[in-house]
matplotlib code that plots the C-alpha trace (Angstrom):
import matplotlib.pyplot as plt

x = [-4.4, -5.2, -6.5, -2.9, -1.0, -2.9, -1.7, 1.7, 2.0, 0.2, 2.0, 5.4, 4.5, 2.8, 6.1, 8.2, 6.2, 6.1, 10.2, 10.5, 8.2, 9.5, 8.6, 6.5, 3.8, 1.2, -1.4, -1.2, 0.6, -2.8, -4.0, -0.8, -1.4, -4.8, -3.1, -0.8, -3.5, -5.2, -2.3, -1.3, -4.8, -4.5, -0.9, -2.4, -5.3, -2.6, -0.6, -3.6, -4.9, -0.8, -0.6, 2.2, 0.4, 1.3, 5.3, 7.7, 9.6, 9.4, 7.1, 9.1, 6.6, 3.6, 5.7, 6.8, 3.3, 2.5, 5.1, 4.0, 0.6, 1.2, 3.2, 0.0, -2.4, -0.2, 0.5, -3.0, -4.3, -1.8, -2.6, -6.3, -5.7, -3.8, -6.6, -9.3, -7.3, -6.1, -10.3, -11.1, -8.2, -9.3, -13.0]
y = [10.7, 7.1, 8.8, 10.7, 7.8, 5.6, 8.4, 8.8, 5.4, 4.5, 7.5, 6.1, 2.9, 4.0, 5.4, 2.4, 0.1, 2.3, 2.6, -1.4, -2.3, -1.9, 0.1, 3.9, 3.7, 6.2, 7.0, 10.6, 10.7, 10.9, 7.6, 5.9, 6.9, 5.3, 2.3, 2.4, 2.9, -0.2, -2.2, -1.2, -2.5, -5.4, -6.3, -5.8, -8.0, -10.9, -10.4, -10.7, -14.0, -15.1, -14.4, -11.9, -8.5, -8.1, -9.1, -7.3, -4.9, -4.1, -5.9, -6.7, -9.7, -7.1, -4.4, -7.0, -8.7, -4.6, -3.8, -6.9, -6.4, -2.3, -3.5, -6.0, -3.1, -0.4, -2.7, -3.7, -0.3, 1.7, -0.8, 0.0, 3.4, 3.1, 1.3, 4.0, 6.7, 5.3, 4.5, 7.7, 9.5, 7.4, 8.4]
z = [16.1, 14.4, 11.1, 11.0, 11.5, 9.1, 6.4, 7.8, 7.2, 3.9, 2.5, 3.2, 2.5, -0.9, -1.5, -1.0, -2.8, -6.1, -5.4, -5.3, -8.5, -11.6, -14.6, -14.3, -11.8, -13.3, -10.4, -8.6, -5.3, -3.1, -4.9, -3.8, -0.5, -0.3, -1.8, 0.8, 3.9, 1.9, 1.7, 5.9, 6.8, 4.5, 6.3, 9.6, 9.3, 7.8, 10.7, 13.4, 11.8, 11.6, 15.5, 14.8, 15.3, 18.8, 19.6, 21.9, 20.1, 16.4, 14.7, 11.5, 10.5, 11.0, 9.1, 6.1, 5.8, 5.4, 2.5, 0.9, 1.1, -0.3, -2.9, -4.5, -3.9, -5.5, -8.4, -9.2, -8.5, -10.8, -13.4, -12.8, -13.0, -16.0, -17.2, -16.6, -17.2, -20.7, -21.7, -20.8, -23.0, -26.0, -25.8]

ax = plt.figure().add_subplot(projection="3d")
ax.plot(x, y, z, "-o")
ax.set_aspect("equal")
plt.show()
């Protein structure tokens, strides 16, 4: 049931962050749900060594440290995709 979650949630929060950043984001949906898993694992791991992973109630500091972390991850990736994609069209 982890392994769904973990997609449930970089899916949605792949999707948010390519909402929030500006400009066309060019990588395929399944690559901005890795970005997302990456940047939900990347937010967790901030929030443990914060001391904010486990609070009662909603963890919004977990949650934002988690957005924050997808958007970074979904930026640099889509540029990196961008990047290959475009070197491989030229050659």
């Amino acid at each position: 049931m982890g392994w769904l979650w973990a997609i449930i949630v970089g899916f949605v929060l792949g999707l948010i962050a390519k909402a929030i950043l500006p400009g066309k984001q060019h990588s395929p949906l399944w690559l901005t749900t890795i970005f997302g898993i990456i940047g939900a694992v990347l937010g967790n791991w901030m929030a443990a060594g914060f001391g904010i992973d486990e609070t009662k109630g909603i963890d919004w500091g977990r949650h934002a440290l988690q957005l924050v972390a997808a958007l970074v991850v979904v930026g640099l990736g889509d540029a990196a995709y961008k990047m290959i994609k475009g070197n491989r069209q030229r050659t």
